[in-house]
Phi, psi and omega in degrees: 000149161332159190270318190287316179304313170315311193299337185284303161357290201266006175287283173341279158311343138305307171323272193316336206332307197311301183302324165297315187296337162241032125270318167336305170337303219270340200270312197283315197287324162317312191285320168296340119326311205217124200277188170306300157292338163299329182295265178013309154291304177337271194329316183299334174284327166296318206286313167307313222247320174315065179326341224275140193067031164214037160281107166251162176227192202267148209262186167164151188247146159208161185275140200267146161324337162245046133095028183255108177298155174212142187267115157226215157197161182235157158239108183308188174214130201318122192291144170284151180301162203277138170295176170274147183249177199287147181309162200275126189257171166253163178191104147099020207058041196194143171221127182303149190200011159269140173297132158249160172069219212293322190296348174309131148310139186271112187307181193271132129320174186278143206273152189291107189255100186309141192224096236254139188232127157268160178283208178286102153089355196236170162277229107265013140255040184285304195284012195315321173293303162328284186320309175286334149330302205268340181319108179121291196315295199213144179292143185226184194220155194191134174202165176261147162306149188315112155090039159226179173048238169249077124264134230292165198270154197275116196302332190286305199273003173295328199256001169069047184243139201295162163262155190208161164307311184284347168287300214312320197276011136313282158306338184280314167310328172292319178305306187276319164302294206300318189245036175191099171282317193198160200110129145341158177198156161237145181228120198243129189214136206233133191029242172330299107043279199287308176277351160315296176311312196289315195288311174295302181280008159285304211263001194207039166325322177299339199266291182261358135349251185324302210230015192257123222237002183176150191198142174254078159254149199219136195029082188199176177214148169278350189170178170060039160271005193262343170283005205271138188289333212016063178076004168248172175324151189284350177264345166308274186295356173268353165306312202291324202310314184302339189248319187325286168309326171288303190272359143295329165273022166267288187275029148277345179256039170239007238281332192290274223319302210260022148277313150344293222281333203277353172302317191302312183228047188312321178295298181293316177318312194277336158302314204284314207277351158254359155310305169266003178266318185251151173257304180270174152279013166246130181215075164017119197275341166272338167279338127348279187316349194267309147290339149297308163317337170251037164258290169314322183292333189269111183273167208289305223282326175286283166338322216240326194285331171274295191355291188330294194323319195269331160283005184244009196272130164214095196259356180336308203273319152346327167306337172318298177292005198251014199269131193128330186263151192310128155209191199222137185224138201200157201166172154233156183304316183232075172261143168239014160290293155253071160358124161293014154329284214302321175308324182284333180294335195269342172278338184321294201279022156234088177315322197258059139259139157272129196283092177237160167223098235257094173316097161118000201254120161330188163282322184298008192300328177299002169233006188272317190259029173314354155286323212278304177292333189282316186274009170298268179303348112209108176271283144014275168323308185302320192265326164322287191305316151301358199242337171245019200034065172235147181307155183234151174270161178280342152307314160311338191267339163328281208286351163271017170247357199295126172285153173312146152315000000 
């Protein structure tokens, strides 16, 4: 590379300094302990032993406006048990035992089908703890966003046009004609996720008229991330903003080296992603390694092709459509990506959303607090689905008392 892209680099790597020096920290005294080929298994074994990501549905597929599959998959919810049936009346020497005319029960509408947006660098099996909950209770729907997971590398930006929110919400509208035709819908969207939903019910008011019957958002922000400290000094982050999109775009045109480098450096690597990712220090040591695989899989040149995208995201006045409808604003105290600051400005402009803020928890909460979150979301469902008299299983209902993990 250029001698000045280095320097820049390396502007860029001061900035982050704070954040390096204390994962370095915990890398050096773990390496001075614990050998190398010892880490090493350690990972393979977690990689092994670790169910986390390997819930599948049925699968499917649909094409984007610019011709980019995007993958997704579904799961149904378990048919309800047979109603009872009505006591026998007698009538005329015969006995009847269907309600007639007007007094017949009206069969359920199509049942309410949840629709899961994964974030930035992550899949749709991010949602792996939701999905084992909820699995059975209610139909649901899980896809990867354009160039993540198995969905197809984004046609637009291959051909060198930005990736943006509002195409993601785009995609999202290709996702629900295809897997969701008719029918209510909740649309639950996590960081990125989460403005992907914002960006769609902005470009589709009409939409989330007629069907949206419910909305999630959980670590995410409407807008103003480019002011976000992200856990460094004011003199850092203002180091990062300026440099960060340039020398990302660098080393996206570098990808063999700096997949090398990060193979290289998997130990300081696996610091950064529990730094921003967890809040707390007990944190399942497989569930960490589970984030890290899905951080790590999302190649540099897809990182450096979205980054831009999130200072230019400014969805405040979106929200307008979404106001009225059940929803859920969810966050942790110390995610330093999307501050729980921006949840709480997203509940100001939903009033009737319930507001939670989980003491001590990352970005990552839906796998650090995942109880916490399954009953949350549904409570959440439970109440869409009464706003459409559509069945609810009694497990969903199990489940808004379910103590934290």
């Amino acid at each position: 590379m250029p001698e000045k892209t280095w320097e820049k680099a390396g502007l860029v790597g001061a900035a982050i300094g704070v954040v390096a020096a204390g994962a370095a920290a915990g890398v050096a005294i773990e390496r001075a302990t614990v050998g190398r080929g010892t880490r090493r298994r350690a990972r393979l074994a977690l990689d092994a032993a670790g169910p986390y990501g390997t819930l599948r549905g049925t699968p499917g597929t649909v094409i984007a406006e610019d011709g980019t599959e995007l993958y997704y998959e579904t799961e149904e919810a378990d048919p309800p048990p047979p109603a009872p049936e009505p006591p026998a009346r007698r009538g005329r020497g015969w006995l009847r035992r269907q309600p007639a005319g007007k007094d017949r029960p009206k069969p359920p509408g199509p049942p309410v089908t949840v629709v899961f947006s994964h974030g930035y660098c992550l899949t749709q099996d991010s949602w792996h703890f939701q999905r084992a909950a909820l699995r059975g209770a209610v139909r649901a729907v899980y896809w990867d966003q354009r160039s993540h997971g198995r969905s197809e590398r984004g046609r637009d930006q291959t051909s060198g046009k930005t990736a943006t929110i509002d195409q993601l919400g785009r995609d999202l509208k290709a996702v629900l004609d295809a897997a969701v035709p008719e029918g209510p819908v909740v649309l639950v969207g996590h960081s990125m996720g989460g403005m992907t939903v914002m960006a769609f019910a902005d470009q589709f008011p009409e939409y989330v008229r007629e069907r949206v019957a419910g909305v999630a958002f959980i670590s995410t922000s409407a807008g103003k991330l480019a002011a976000v400290t992200l856990g460094l000094p004011a003199a850092g982050a203002r180091a990062f903003r300026l440099l960060a999109p340039g020398v990302l775009r660098i080393l996206g045109s570098q990808v063999d080296f700096v997949e090398r480098t990060r193979r290289a450096t998997a130990d300081l690597f696996a610091g950064f992603i529990k730094r921003y990712s967890f809040g707390s220090d007990d944190v399942d040591p497989a569930v960490e390694r589970f984030a890290e695989r899905l951080i790590e899989s999302t190649p540099i040149d897809v990182v450096a092709e979205f980054y831009p995208a999130f200072t230019e995201h400014e969805k405040g006045a979106a929200l307008a459509v979404l106001d009225g409808v059940p929803g859920l604003v969810l966050a942790g105290t110390k995610d330093l990506l999307t501050p729980s600051a921006h949840s709480a400005d997203i509940a100001e402009k939903l009033p009737e959303a319930e507001l939670i803020i989980v003491e001590g928890a990352g970005h990552l909460v839906l796998m650090e607090r995942p109880a916490l979150v399954n009953a949350a979301l549904a409570r959440l469902i439970a109440e869409a689905a009464e706003s459409v008299r559509a069945p609810v299983a009694q497990r969903l209902r199990e489940l808004t008392t379910a103590p934290d993990a």
